[in-house]
C-alpha positions, -999 to +999 in steps of 0.1 A: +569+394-402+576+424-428+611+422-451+627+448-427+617+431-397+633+396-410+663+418-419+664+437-387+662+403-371+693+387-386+716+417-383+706+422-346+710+385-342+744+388-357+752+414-335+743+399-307+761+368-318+796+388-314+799+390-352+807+425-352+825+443-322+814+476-309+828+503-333+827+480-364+810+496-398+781+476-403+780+465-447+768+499-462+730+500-472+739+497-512+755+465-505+726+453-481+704+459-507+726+445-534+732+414-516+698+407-505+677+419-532+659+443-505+650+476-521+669+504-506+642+516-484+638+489-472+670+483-460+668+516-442+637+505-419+658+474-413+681+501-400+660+524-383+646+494-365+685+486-353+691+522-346+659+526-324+672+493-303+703+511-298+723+486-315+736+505-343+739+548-349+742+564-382+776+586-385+771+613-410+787+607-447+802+576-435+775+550-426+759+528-395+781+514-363+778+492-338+773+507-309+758+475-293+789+455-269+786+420-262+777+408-230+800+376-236+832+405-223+812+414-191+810+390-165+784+382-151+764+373-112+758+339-109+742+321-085+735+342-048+731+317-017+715+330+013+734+333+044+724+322+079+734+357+097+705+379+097+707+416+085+707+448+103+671+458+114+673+496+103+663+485+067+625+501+068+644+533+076+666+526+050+641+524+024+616+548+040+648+569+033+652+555-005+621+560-018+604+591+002+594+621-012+596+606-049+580+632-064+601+659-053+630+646-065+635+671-095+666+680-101+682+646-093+684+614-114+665+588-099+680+549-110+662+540-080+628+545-096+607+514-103+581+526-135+593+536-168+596+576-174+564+591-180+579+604-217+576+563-228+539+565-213+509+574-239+497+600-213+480+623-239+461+590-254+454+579-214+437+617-214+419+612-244+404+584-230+394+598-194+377+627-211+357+600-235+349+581-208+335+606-184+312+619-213+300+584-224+290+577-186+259+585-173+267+583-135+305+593-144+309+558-125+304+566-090+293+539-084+307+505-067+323+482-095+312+447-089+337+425-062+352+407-090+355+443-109+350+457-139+339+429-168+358+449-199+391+450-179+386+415-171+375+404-212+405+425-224+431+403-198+414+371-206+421+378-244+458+384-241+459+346-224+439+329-253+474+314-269+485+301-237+484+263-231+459+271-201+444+306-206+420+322-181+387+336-185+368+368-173+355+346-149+388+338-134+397+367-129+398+396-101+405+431-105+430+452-079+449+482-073+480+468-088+505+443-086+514+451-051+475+446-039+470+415-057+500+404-033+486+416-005+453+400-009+465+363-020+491+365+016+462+378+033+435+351+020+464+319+023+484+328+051+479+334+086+507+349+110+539+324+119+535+308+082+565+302+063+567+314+026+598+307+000+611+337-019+641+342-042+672+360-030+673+389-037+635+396-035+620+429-041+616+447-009+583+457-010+574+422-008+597+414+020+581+443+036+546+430+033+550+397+044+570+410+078+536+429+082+515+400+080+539+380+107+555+359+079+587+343+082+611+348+049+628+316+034+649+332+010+659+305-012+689+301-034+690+316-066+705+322-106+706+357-114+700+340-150+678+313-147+660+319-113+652+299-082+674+263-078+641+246-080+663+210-061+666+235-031+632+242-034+624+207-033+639+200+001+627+226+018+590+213+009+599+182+021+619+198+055+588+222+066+552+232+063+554+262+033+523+282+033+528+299-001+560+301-025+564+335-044+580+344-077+586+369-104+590+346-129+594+369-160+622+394-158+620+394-120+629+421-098+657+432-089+676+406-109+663+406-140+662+370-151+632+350-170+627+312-157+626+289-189+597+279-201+608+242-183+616+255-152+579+272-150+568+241-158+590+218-132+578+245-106+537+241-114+544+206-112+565+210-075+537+230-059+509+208-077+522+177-058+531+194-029+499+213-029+514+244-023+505+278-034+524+292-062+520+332-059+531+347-093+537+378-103+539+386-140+537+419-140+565+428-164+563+400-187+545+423-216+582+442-217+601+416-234+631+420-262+628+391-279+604+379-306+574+370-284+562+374-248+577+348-224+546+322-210+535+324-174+535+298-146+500+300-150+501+290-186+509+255-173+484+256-143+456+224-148+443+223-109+447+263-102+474+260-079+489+290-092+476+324-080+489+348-110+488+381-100+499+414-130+491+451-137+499+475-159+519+499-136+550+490-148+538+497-188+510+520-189+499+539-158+517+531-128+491+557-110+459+543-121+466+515-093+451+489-123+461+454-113+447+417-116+447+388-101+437+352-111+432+333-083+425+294-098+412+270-069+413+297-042+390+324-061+365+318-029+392+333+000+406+357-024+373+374-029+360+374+006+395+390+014+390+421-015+356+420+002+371+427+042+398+449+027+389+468-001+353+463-011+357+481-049+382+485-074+382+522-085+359+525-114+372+555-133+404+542-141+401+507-144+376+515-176+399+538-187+426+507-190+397+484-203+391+513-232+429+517-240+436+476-243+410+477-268+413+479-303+451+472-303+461+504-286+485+486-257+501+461-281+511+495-302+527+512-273+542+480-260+562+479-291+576+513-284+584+511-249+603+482-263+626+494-283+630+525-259+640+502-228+664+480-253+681+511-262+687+521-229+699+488-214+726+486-239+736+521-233+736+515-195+758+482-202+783+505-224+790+533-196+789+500-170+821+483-192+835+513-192+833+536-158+825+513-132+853+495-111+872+463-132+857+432-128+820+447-118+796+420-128+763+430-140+731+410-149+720+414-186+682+408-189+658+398-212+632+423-211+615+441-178+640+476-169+658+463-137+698+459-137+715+446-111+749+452-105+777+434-081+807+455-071+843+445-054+831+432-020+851+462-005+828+483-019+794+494+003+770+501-016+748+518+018+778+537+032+779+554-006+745+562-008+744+596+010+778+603-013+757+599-046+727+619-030+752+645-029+760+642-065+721+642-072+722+605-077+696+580-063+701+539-065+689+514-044+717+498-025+714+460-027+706+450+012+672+465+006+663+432-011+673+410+015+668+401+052+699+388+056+734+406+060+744+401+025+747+423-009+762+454+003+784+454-025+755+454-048+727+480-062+702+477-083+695+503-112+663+512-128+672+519-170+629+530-172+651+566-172+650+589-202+680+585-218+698+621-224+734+632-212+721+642-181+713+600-175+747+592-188+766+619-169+751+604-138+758+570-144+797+578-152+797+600-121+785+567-099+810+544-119+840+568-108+825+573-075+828+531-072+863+539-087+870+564-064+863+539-033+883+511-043+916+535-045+912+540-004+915+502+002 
């Protein structure tokens, strides 16, 4: 770690810490440099690194302030319990109605949006690279990648595991068209219709889409909106019924937000191990973390390939590209055959184009930026959120990933609002579309992947008073 890093790294953990409030004068750069024997331009990197989080801002003539407020004064979600009555069955319109059209939504600002703005993506590097690539090909790869796809995707992946306590190899691994079909393809290969699988509550809806498709009954299960599924529940339910799979986001999950401890990954291999139970993971925002290094996998703790860990780069480098991976441990046999049935090929233009741009430390590079961008906009969201939104909102405060999810005054419905905010050219995704039970309309869950500009935090103040505005009625 450079001097401006380790410096960077004890103010910010300072600031965290709830040494400074927001508004406080941070010591003055002379006396930083003074008192730690830093040269001055050194100390300023240790600022610009600050600034760039969105911790700190420089004020003309009069120095650096905190701009950063702790998340000790906002309360916060805790635990969310599934209830028995089941929820209305109009959410597929719902969310046909959320997330249609999406790219002819100019004009309004989308916190409903699951990818990061394309203005944090590398897109005239991922250019570079198609052109190369098309020029360096003879066939300019028409042809059929093989079923387990393309071996420099697969070499770059395995690389990025080689610290972890079990890392994979090319070998175990599959390619897919993202996150989503890696899904698809381990329910498909391990389940068959009437099957019972455990999720958390709330879930992403695209997964509780996917398995009503396949004929899969839902087990939402309880869980933290810190430290993820109540793994004792978990326990009993493996012990009350036959469980075909058990899915999780372990790393900054979505729509929550939260990252299982390294422990609880561990107690959860180590359920489904003994059980012999399929442990479905998807990992695919771990690489956007805002601490010092990326949090492990389930997999990571995987001796007998029980867990099926399934990642892409949508969410940090081309959500597009449909690039996605999946390793399947003791199952690689079914989940094969069932790329085979289904999708025969990966598409071979852009997964080399991914293979090309992990390469030579391209990704880590712009992983470090789209860092620092998503930092600074989670603490900006969290500012307007104190401020705007109705008194004792609660909101979660993650980790890493770009997913914030918010719980309103029970008063408040979140769906009977939406078509208000559309109005105001504002789009959210009310919290019953992670669900299927009749729970979290008070809730919504906000993507910060956004640019940040006035136009973002005019928006998010407008949806704070419009909350506001609800509550007065009652």
């Amino acid at each position: 770690m450079n001097l401006y890093e380790k410096l960077a790294e004890e103010l910010e953990n300072q600031i965290r810490n709830g040494a400074f409030q927001i508004g406080d004068k941070l010591p003055s750069v002379r006396s930083l440099h003074q008192q730690t024997g830093l040269s001055i331009s050194t100390v300023l990197q240790s600022m610009y690194v600050l600034e760039a989080k969105g911790l700190i801002e420089a004020q003309p003539k009069r120095g650096y302030f905190i701009t950063f407020h702790s998340p000790k004064n906002q309360p916060r979600p805790g635990i969310y319990q599934p209830t028995d009555k089941a929820g209305r069955g109009d959410m597929e319109d719902f969310i046909q109605k959320v997330y249609s059209q999406i790219s002819e939504d100019q004009g309004l600002v989308n916190f409903a949006i699951g990818v990061p703005s394309a203005n944090m993506l590398p897109v005239a590097r991922l250019k570079k690279i198609v052109r190369e690539t098309m020029l360096d090909t003879s066939d300019a790869l028409v042809s059929y990648e093989p079923i387990v796809g393309n071996l420099k995707l697969r070499r770059q992946i395995a690389k990025r595991t080689s610290l972890w306590e079990n890392g994979v190899s090319p070998d175990d691994l599959v390619t897919t068209s993202g996150c989503m079909n890696s899904l698809a393809i381990a329910l498909m290969a391990l389940t068959k219709k009437g099957d019972s699988i455990i999720t958390e509550t709330p879930v992403y809806f695209g997964t509780l889409q996917l398995a009503r498709s396949l004929g899969l009954k839902v087990i939402e299960m309880p869980t933290h909106s810190e430290l993820g599924l109540d793994l004792e529940e978990v326990k009993k339910m493996l012990k009350q019924q036959e469980i075909a799979a058990i899915i999780v986001v372990s790393n900054f999950s979505n729509p929550l937000g939260y990252s299982m401890s390294s422990q609880s990954k561990r107690t959860l291999v180590r359920i489904c191990t003994n059980h012999q139970v399929p442990l479905i993971e998807e990992d695919l925002y771990g690489d956007v973390y805002f601490g010092a290094e990326r949090p492990l996998s389930c997999k990571s703790f995987d001796k007998e390939g029980i867990v099926i860990w399934c990642s892409s780069v949508s969410k940090t480098l081309a959500p597009g590209y449909r690039v996605g991976w999946i390793s399947p441990g003791k199952y690689k046999d079914k989940i094969i055959k069932t790329k085979l049935y289904h999708q025969v090929s990966s598409p071979s233009l852009t997964h080399e184009v991914v293979a090309r741009f992990l390469d030579k430390g391209r990704y880590d590079k712009h992983l470090r930026q789209l860092r620092i961008s998503l930092q600074h906009n989670l603490h900006k969201y969290l500012q307007i959120i104190q401020e705007y939104f109705p008194i004792h909102t609660k909101v979660t405060f993650p980790k890493g990933g770009f997913q914030l999810w918010v719980e309103l005054d029970p008063r408040i419905d979140t769906s009977l609002l939406y078509e208000a905010a559309l109005n105001m050219g504002i789009k959210y995704a009310p919290g019953r579309m992670f669900t299927l039970r009749d729970q979290y309309k008070n809730c919504l869950r906000l993507s910060f992947g956004l640019d940040w500009d006035e136009n973002t935090a005019n928006a998010l103040t407008k949806l704070g008073l419009l909350f506001q505005h609800q509550l007065v009625h009652y």
